[in-house]
N, C-alpha and C positions, 0 to 999 in steps of 0.2 A: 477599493472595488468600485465604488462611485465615481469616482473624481478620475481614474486609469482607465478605468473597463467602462463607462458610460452605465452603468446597474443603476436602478433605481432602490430605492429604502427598500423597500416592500421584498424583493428579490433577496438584497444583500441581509436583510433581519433572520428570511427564511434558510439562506446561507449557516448563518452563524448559529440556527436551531440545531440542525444537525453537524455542523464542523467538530461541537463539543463533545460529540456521543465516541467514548473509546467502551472497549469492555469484550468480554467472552461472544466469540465469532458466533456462535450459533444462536445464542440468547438477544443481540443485538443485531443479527439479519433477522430473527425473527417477529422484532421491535419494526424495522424498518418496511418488511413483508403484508404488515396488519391490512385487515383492508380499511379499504380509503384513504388508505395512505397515497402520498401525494408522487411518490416513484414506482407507484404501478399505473400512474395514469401519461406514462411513457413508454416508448415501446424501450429506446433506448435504454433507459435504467431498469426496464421490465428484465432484460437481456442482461444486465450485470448484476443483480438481486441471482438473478439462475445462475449464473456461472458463478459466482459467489458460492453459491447453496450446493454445487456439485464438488466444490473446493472443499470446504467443508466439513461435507457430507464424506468425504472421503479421506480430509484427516482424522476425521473421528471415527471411521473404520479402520484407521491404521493406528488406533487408540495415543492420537496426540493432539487436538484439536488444544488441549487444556495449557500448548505451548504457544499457542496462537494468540493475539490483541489483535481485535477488529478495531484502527485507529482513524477515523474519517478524519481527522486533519490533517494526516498525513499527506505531503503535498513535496513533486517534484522543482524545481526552479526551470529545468530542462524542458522545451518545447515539445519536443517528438517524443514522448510519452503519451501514450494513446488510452491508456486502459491502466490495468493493474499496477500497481507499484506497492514495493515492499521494503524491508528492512528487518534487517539481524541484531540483534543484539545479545550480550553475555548478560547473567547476573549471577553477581556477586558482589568482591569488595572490592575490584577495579572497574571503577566505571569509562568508559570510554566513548559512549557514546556507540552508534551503531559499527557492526565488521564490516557489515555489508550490505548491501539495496543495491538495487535495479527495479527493473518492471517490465511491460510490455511497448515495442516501437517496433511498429509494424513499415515504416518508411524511411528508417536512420539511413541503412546501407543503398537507398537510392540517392540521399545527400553529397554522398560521395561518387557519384557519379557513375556505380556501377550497374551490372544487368542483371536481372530485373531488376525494374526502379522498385518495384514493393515486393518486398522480402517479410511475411510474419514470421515475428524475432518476440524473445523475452531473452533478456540478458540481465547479468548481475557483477557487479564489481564488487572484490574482494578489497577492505583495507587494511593490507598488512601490516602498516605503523602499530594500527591498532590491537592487531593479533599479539603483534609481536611487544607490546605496552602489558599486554595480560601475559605474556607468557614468561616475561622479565618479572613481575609481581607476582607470578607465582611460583618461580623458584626462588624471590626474595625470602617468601612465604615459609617454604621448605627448610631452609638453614635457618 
């Protein structure tokens, strides 16, 4: 982050405070929410702490929040992700790693040249190697 992105220590330290923080969505936005905390003295992160909190707020009305990991390291390689990004995973006794992620890119489909340049989009890819790795172990399972 220093030496790529030009960050100074002081930045990248405060990076790595919060990169580590995984855990229960609700308990850990409302870790990040406290005041004086240092992402509500943006408007920006002010803006996804809420959208966060409405996410949420409304798995846990649909009594599943408890399926949810708020994972702050989580991290795209991909440019044109803007906002939100997620990932699926199984558990059990095949691990495979995530089925599926996507997120939010709100400018992919003007990359490609078509009309309108900015299209808000969340997309998600499916991998079905991966599916298809659990679905083979578990009829191994079966017989």
């Amino acid at each position: 982050m220093i030496d790529e992105k030009g960050l100074d220590i002081k930045t990248v330290e405060n990076i790595g405070r919060y990169v580590n923080k995984r855990g229960h969505p609700l308990e850990l936005l409302f870790e990040l929410k406290k005041e004086g905390s240092e992402f509500l003295t943006n408007d920006s992160s002010k803006q996804a702490l809420n959208d966060l909190d409405k996410l949420f707020q409304a798995l846990n009305s649909a009594r599943c929040v408890h399926k949810v990991v708020l994972d702050l390291s989580l991290a795209r390689g991909l440019d044109y992700y803007i906002g939100l990004i997620y990932e699926a995973v199984i558990k059990g006794a095949t691990q495979v790693g995530s089925i599926a992620a996507g997120g939010r890119h709100d400018n992919l489909f003007g990359m490609f040249g078509t009309k309108p340049k900015r299209v808000a989009a969340i997309g998600v890819c499916l991998g079905i190697e991966s599916v298809f790795t659990i679905m083979e172990q578990n009829q191994k399972d079966d017989k």
